[in-house]
C-alpha positions as CSV (number, residue, x, y, z in Angstrom):
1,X,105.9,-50.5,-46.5
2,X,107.8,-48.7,-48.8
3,X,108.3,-45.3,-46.5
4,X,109.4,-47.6,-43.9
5,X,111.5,-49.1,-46.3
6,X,113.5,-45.8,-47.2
7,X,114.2,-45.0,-43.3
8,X,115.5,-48.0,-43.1
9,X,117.9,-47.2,-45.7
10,X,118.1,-43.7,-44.7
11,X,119.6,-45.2,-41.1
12,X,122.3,-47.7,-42.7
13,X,125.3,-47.1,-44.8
14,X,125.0,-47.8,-48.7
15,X,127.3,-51.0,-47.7
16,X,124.6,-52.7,-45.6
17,X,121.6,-54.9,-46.6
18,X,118.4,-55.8,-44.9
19,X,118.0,-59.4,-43.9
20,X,115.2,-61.4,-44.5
21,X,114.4,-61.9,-41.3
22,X,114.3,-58.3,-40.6
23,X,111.9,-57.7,-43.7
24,X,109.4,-60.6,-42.2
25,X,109.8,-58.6,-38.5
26,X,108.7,-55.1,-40.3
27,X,105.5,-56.8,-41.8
28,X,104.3,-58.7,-38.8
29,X,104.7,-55.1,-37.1
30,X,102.3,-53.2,-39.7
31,X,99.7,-56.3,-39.2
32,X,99.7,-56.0,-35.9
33,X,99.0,-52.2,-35.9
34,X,96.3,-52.7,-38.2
35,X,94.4,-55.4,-36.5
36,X,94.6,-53.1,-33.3
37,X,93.1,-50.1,-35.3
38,X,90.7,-52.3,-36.7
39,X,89.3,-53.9,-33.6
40,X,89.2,-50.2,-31.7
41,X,87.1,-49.0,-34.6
42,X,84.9,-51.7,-34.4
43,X,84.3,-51.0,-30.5
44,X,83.7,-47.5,-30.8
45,X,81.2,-48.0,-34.5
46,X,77.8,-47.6,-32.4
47,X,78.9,-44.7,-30.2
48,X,79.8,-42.7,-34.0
49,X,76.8,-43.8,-35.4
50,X,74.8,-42.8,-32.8
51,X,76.4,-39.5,-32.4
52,X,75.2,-38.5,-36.4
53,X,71.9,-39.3,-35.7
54,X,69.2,-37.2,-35.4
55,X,67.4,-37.2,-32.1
56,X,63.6,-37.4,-31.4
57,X,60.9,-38.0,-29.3
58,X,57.4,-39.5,-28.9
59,X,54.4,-39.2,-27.4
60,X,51.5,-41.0,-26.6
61,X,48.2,-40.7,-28.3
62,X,45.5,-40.0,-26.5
63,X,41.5,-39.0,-27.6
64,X,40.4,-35.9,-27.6
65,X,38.9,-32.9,-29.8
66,X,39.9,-32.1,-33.3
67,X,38.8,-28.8,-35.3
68,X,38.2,-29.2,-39.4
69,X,39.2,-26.2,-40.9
70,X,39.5,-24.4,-44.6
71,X,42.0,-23.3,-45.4
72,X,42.3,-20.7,-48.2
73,X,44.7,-17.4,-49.6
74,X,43.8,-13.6,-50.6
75,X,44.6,-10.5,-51.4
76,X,44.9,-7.6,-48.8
77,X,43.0,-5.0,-50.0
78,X,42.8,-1.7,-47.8
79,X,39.2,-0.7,-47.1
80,X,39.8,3.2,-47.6
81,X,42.7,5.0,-49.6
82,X,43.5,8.2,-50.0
83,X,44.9,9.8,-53.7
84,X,47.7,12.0,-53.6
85,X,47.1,14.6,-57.0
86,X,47.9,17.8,-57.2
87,X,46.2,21.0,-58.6
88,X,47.0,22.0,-62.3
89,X,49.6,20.8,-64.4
90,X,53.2,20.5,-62.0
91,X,56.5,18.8,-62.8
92,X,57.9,16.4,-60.1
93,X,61.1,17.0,-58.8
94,X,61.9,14.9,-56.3
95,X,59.9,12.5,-54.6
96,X,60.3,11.9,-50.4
97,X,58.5,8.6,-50.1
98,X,58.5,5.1,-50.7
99,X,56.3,1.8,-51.7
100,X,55.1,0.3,-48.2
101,X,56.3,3.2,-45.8
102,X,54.3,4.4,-43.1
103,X,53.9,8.1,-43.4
104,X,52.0,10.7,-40.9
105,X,49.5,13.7,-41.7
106,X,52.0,16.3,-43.0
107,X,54.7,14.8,-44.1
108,X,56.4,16.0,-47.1
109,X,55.5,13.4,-49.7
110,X,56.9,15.3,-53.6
111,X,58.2,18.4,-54.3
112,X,56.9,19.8,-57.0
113,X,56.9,23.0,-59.3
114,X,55.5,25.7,-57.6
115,X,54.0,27.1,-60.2
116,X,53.4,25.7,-64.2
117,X,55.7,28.2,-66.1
118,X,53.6,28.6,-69.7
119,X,57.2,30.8,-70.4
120,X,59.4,28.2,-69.9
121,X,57.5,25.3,-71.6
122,X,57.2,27.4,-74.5
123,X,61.0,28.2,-74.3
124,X,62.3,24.3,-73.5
125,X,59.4,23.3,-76.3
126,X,61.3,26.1,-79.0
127,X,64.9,24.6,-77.5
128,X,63.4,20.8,-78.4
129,X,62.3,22.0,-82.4
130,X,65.4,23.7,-83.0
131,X,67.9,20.5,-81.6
132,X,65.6,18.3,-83.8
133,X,66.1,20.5,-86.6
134,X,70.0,20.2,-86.2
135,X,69.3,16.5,-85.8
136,X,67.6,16.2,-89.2
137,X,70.2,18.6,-90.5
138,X,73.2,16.1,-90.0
139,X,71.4,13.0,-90.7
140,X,71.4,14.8,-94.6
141,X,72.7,11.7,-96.2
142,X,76.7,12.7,-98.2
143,X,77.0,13.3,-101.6
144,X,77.4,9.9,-103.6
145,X,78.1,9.5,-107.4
146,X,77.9,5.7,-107.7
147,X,74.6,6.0,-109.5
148,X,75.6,8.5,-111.8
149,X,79.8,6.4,-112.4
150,X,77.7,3.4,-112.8
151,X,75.5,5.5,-115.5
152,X,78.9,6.8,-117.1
153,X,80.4,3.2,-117.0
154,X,77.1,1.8,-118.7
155,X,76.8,4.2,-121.3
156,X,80.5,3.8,-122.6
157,X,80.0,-0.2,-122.7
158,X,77.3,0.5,-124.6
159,X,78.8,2.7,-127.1
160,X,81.8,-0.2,-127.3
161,X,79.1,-2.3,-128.3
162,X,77.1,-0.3,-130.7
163,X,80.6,0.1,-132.8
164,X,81.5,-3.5,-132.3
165,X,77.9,-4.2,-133.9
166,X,78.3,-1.1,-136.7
167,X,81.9,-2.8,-137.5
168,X,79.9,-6.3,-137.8
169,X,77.3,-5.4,-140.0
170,X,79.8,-3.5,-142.1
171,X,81.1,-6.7,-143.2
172,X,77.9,-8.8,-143.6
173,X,76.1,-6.0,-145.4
174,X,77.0,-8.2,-148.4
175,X,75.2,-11.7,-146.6
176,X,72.3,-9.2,-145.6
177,X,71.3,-8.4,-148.8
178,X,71.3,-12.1,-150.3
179,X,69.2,-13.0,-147.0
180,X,67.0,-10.0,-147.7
181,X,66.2,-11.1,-151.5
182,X,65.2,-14.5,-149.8
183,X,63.2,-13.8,-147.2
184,X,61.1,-11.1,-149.8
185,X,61.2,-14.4,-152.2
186,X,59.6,-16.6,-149.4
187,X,57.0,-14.4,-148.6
188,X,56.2,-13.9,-152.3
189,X,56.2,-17.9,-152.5
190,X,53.6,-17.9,-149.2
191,X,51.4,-16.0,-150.7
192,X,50.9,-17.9,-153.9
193,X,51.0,-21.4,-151.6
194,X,48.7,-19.9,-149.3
195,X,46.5,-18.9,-152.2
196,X,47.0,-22.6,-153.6
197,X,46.1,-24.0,-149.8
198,X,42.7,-22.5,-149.9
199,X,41.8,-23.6,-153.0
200,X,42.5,-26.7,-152.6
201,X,41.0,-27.1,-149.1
202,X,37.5,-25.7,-151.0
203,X,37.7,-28.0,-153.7
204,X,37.9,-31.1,-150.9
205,X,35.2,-29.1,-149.0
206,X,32.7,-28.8,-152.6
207,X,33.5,-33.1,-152.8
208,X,32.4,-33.5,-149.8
209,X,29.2,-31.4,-149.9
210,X,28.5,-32.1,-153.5
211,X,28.1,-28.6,-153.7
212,X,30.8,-27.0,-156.6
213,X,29.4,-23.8,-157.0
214,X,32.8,-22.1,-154.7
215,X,35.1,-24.3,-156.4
216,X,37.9,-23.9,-158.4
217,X,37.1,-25.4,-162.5
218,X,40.4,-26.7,-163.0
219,X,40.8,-28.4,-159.7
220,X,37.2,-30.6,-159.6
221,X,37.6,-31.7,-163.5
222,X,34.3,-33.3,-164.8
223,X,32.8,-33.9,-161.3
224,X,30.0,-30.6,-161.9
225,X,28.6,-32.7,-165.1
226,X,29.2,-36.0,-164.1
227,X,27.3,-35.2,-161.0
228,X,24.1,-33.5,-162.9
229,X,24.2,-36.7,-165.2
230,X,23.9,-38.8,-162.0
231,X,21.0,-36.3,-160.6
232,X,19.2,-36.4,-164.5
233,X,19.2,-40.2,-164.4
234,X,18.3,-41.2,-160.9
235,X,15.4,-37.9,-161.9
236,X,14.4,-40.5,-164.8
237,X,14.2,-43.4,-162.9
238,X,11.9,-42.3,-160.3
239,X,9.4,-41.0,-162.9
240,X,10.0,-44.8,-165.0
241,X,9.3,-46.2,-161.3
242,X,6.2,-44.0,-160.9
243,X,4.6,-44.8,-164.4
244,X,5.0,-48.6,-164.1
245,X,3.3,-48.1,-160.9
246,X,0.7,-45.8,-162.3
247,X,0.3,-49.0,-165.5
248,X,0.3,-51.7,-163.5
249,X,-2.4,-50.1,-160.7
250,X,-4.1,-48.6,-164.1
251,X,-3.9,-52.1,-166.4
252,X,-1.7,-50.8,-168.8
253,X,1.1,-51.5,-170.5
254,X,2.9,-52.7,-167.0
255,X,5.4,-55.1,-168.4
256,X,7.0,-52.7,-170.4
257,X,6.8,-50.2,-168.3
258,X,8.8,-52.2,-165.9
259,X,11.3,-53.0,-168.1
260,X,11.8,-48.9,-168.9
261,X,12.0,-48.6,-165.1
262,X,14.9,-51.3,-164.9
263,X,16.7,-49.6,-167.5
264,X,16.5,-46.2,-166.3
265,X,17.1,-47.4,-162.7
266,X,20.7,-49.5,-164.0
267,X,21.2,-46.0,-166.3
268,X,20.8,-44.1,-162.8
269,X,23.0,-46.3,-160.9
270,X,26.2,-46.2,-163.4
271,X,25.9,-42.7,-163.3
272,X,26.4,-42.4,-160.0
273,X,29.3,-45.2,-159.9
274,X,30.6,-43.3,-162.5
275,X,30.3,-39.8,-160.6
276,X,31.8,-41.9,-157.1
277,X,34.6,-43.1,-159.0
278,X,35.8,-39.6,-160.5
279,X,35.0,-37.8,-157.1
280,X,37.2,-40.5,-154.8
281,X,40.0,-39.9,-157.5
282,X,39.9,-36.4,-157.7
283,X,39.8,-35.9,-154.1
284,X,42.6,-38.0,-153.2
285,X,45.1,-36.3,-155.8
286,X,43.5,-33.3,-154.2
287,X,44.1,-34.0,-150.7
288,X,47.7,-35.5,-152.2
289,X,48.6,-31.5,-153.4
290,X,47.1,-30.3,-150.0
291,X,49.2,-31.9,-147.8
292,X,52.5,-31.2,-150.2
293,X,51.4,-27.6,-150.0
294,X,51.0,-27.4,-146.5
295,X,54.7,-29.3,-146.0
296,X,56.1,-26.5,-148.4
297,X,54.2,-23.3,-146.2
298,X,55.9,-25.0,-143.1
299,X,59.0,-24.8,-144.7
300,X,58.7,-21.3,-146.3
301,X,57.3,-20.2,-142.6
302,X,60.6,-21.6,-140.6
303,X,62.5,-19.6,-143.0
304,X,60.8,-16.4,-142.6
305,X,60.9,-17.0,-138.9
306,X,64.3,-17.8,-138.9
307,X,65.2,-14.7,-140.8
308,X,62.7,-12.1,-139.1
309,X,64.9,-13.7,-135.5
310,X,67.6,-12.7,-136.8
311,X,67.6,-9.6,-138.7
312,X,63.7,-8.3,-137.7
313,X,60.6,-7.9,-139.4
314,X,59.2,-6.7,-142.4
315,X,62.2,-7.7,-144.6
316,X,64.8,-4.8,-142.5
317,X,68.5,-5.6,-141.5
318,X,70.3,-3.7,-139.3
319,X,72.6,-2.3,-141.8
320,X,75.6,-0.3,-141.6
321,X,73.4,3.0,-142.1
322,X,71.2,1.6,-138.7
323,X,74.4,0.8,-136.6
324,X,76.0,3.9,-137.4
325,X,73.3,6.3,-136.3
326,X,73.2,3.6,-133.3
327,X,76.7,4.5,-132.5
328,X,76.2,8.8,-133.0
329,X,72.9,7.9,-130.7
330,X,74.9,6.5,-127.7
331,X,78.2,8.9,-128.0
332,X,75.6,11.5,-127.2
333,X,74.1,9.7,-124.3
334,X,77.2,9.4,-122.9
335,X,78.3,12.9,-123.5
336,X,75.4,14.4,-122.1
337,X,75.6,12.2,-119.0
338,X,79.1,13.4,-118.1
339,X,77.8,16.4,-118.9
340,X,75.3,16.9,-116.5
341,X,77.9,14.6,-113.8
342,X,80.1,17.9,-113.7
343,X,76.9,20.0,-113.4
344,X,75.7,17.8,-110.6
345,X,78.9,17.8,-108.6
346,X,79.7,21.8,-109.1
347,X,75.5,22.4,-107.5
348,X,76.6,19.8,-105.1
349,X,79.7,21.1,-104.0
350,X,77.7,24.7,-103.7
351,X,74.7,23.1,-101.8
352,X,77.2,21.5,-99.1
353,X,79.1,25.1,-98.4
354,X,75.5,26.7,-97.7
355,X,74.5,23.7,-95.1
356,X,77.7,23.7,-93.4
357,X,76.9,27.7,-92.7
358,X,73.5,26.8,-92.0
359,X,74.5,24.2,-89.5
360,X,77.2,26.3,-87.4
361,X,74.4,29.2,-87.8
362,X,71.8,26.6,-86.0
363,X,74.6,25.5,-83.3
364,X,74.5,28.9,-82.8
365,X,70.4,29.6,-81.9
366,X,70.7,26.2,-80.3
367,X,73.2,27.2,-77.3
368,X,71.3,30.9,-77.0
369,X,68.5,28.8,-76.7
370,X,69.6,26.5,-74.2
371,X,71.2,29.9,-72.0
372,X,67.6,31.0,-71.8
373,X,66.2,27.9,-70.9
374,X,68.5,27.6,-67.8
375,X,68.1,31.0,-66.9
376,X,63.9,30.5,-66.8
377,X,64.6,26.9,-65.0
378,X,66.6,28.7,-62.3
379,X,64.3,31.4,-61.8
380,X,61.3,29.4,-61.0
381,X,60.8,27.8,-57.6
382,X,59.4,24.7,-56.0
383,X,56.5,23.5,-53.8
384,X,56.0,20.6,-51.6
385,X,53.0,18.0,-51.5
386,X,52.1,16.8,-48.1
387,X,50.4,14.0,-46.9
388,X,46.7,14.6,-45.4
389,X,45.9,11.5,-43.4
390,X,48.2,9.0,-41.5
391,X,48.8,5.4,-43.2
392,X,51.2,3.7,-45.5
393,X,52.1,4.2,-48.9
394,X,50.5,1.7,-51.2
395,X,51.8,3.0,-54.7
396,X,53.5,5.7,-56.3
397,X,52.6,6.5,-59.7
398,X,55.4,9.1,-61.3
399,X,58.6,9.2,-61.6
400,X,61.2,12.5,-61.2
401,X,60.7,14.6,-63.8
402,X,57.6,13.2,-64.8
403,X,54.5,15.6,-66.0
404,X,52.3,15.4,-63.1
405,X,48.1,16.4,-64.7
406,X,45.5,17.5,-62.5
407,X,43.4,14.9,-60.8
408,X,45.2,11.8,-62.2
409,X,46.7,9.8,-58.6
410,X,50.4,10.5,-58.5
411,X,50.1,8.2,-55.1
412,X,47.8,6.5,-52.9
413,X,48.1,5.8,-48.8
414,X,46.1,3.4,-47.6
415,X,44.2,4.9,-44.1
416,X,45.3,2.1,-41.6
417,X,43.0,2.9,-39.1
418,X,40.2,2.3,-41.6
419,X,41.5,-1.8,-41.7
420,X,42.0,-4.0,-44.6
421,X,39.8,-6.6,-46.4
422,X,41.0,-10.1,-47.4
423,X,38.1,-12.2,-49.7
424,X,39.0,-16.0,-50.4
425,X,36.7,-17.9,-52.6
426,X,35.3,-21.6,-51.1
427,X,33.7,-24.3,-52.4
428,X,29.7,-23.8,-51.2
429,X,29.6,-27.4,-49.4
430,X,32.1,-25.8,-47.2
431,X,30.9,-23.1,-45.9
432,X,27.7,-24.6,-44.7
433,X,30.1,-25.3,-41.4
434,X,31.6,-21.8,-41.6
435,X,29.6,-18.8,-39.4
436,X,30.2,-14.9,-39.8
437,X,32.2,-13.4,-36.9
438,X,34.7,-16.4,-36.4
439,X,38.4,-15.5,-35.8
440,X,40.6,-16.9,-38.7
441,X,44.1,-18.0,-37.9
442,X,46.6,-16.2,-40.0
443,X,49.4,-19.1,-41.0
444,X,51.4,-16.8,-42.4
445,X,51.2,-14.3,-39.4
446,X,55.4,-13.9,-38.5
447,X,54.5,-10.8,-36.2
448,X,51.9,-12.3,-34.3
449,X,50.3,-9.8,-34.5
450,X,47.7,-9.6,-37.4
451,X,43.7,-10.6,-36.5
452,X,41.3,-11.7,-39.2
453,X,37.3,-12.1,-38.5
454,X,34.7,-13.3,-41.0
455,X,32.4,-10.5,-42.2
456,X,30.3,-11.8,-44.8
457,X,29.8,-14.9,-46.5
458,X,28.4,-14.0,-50.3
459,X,28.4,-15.4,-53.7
460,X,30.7,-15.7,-56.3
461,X,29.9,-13.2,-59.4
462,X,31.6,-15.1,-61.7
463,X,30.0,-17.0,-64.4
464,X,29.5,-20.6,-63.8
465,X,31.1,-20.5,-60.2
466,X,29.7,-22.8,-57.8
467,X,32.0,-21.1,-54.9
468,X,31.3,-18.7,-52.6
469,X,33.2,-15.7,-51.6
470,X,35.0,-15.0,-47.8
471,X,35.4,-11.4,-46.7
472,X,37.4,-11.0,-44.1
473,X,38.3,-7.8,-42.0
474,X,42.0,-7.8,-40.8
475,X,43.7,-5.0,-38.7
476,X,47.2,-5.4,-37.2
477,X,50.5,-5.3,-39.1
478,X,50.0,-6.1,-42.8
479,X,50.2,-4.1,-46.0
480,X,47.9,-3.6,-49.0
481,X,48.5,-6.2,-52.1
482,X,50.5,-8.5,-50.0
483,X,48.4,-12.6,-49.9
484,X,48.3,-14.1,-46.3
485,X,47.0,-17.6,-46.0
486,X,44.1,-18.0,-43.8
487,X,42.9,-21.0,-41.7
488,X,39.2,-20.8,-40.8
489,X,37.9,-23.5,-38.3
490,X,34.5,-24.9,-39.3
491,X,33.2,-27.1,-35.9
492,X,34.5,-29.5,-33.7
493,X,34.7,-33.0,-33.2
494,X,35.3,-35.3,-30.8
495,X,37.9,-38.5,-32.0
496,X,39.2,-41.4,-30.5
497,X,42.6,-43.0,-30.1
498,X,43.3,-46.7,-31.2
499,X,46.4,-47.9,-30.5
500,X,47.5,-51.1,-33.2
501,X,50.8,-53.0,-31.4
């Protein structure tokens, strides 16, 4: 509409205007037109159709004979090969063949040193030693300092800090002193308090025990003879208890002897109160000293602690005399590292000149060398391998330049004429329908021109296999370590057609 539109203005002057009615005659034009294209499309839609459409055919079934068949895949194996080698130890210079081509009895296969040159091995082995030695030679690592600057740079830091440390303890040499005479006072005091502590701990111990023979006298007080007065007493009442018993089993006296026994027992019994008493009060002011003793070690410890932290052990500062020598100790270090620095850099220096000469003087040997090499490799001359059976090359097993030894393969050619031998493992079941000499069909036989026919029928020697193995001979146009697939009929049946409409 609209392209129509600007003709339509292209074919009038700017002056003139399209009608209505003209507008309504243009649009009943285009609906027209595309009703027409419409209704031709329509007409023609099943001859398009049918012309992208794929064509086909049938048939009509009919019975007849079927064949069952396995079908199964192998490995082409030739039945006889024949191993290139050569005699003695031979370099390989070039080499003629190639994987898979079919070659003829005398065909040049390698060529070959004639002749193993012990001379030029010896001379390419003496070229080899000296280019490593020149190797090694410039992977010498360059002369680096950092180990000694850092060295340097340590050593004056910490001369800066042994006269920071000798200006310090010039000024609290003063402090030092007062802390000395107080830490020698504390350990003076420890010693008495530690004395005092084990006294006291074997006074509570002789309480306990009864025993006072290891205690202090002036720590247990009266308890030694207010404890024999309790043993002498309850002593006298168990002889008063023993002689009333004795009077009254004897017909004596037995009420007074029973009232001597009362009055010894009641003299036994205060004496003991009496002992209990003193003991309980003695060893609870005792235990009350112990544990003030033991607060004041604590204390006197965490002093001498704190002290020994700070200025050492033993009662020593680090005194002005100590930081001084400190300082005179670590100017020397770092004199005598600088010191040996220059020495190190002037051996150095000399040790770099030599290699450089001994380098250039080993690029030297190194291109005689090499001369003489070349002149030996162009003097010797070569030999050819040939081939001495017809077939097709199989594998080739070096490479140019390669050592070739005696009797190791450097090809193999598999003999055509001798055939090839395909084995496919089955399941058992199925080969009770399969017989030896049947022709397998080769699916994947291109040329047409490749015949397989069952040998032998044998068992799998794998472990645990239930199959059994296929060998198969095959001639015609096929090439060892390819895989064909193999069809192999196993009988014939005859089947009927049922048509279903």
């Amino acid at each position: 509409m609209n392209n129509e539109n600007k003709e339509i203005n292209i074919n009038t002057t700017s002056e003139e205007k399209v009608s209505p009615q003209r507008k309504r005659e243009i649009i009943k034009t285009l609906l027209i037109i595309f009703l027409a294209a419409l209704l031709v499309l329509t007409f023609f839609s099943n001859t398009i159709m049918n012309r992208s459409l794929a064509e086909i055919s049938t048939e009509t079934a009919v019975s007849g004979k079927l064949t069952e068949r396995v079908r199964g895949s192998g490995l082409v194996e030739s039945n006889q090969a024949y191993e290139v080698s050569v005699e003695g130890t031979k370099t390989i210079k070039t080499i003629e063949i190639k994987t898979g081509q079919e070659v003829k009895k005398g065909d040049v296969l390698f060529t070959v040193s004639a002749v193993e040159n012990e001379t030029l091995e010896l001379e390419e082995k003496t070229l080899a030693d000296l280019e490593l030695e020149y190797q090694k030679a410039l992977l010498t690592e360059p002369t680096d300092y950092t180990q000694e600057d850092q060295a340097i740079r340590n050593a004056r830091e910490d001369l800066n800090r042994a006269i920071a440390e000798r200006n310090a303890a010039a000024v609290n040499e003063s402090n030092a002193a007062a802390a000395r005479d107080d830490y020698n006072s504390d350990k003076r005091a420890l010693a008495d308090k530690t004395d005092l502590q084990s006294k006291l701990r074997s006074a509570v111990s002789a309480i306990d025990s009864d025993d006072y023979s290891e205690a202090s006298p002036e720590l247990i007080g009266s308890l030694p003879s207010l404890f024999n007065s309790w043993m002498n007493a309850a002593e006298e009442s168990t002889k008063a208890d023993e002689e009333a018993k004795n009077a009254e089993e004897n017909g004596g006296d037995a009420e007074s002897a029973k009232a001597a026994a009362d009055e010894k027992r009641n003299a036994a019994d205060n004496a003991k109160n009496e002992y209990e008493n003193e003991k309980n009060r003695i060893r609870n002011d005792l235990m009350g000293q112990l544990g003030s003793v033991e607060s004041e070690i604590g204390d006197i410890n965490f002093r001498i602690s704190d002290y020994e932290s700070q200025f050492g052990g033993s009662g020593s500062t680090s005194s002005y005399e100590t930081a001084d020598a400190d300082v005179i100790a670590k100017q020397r270090t770092l004199e005598d590292l600088i010191t040996t620095y220059n020495k190190t850099k002037r051996t150095n220096d000399l040790t770099n000149q030599k290699a450089a000469l001994d380098l250039e003087a080993q690029q030297k040997a190194i291109e005689k060398q090499r001369k003489k090499v070349e002149k030996l490799k162009k003097d010797s001359s070569d030999d050819k391998i040939k081939s001495k059976y017809s077939g097709v090359v199989s594998a080739i097993n070096v490479k140019p330049d390669e050592k070739a030894m005696e009797g190791t393969p450097i090809a193999v050619i598999d003999i055509v004429d001798e055939g090839f031998t395909v084995k496919i493992p089955v399941e058992a079941e199925k080969t009770k329908k399969i017989k030896k000499g049947c022709n397998a069909e080769v699916v994947n036989n291109w040329g047409g021109d490749i015949e397989a026919v069952l040998t032998e029928i044998k068992n799998d020697t794998v472990s645990g296999s239930k199959n059994r193995i296929l060998v198969f001979s095959v001639k015609g146009d096929v090439e060892s370590g390819t895989n064909i697939d193999l069809s192999i009929p196993c009988g014939s049946g005859q089947y009927r057609c049922f048509c279903l409409f």
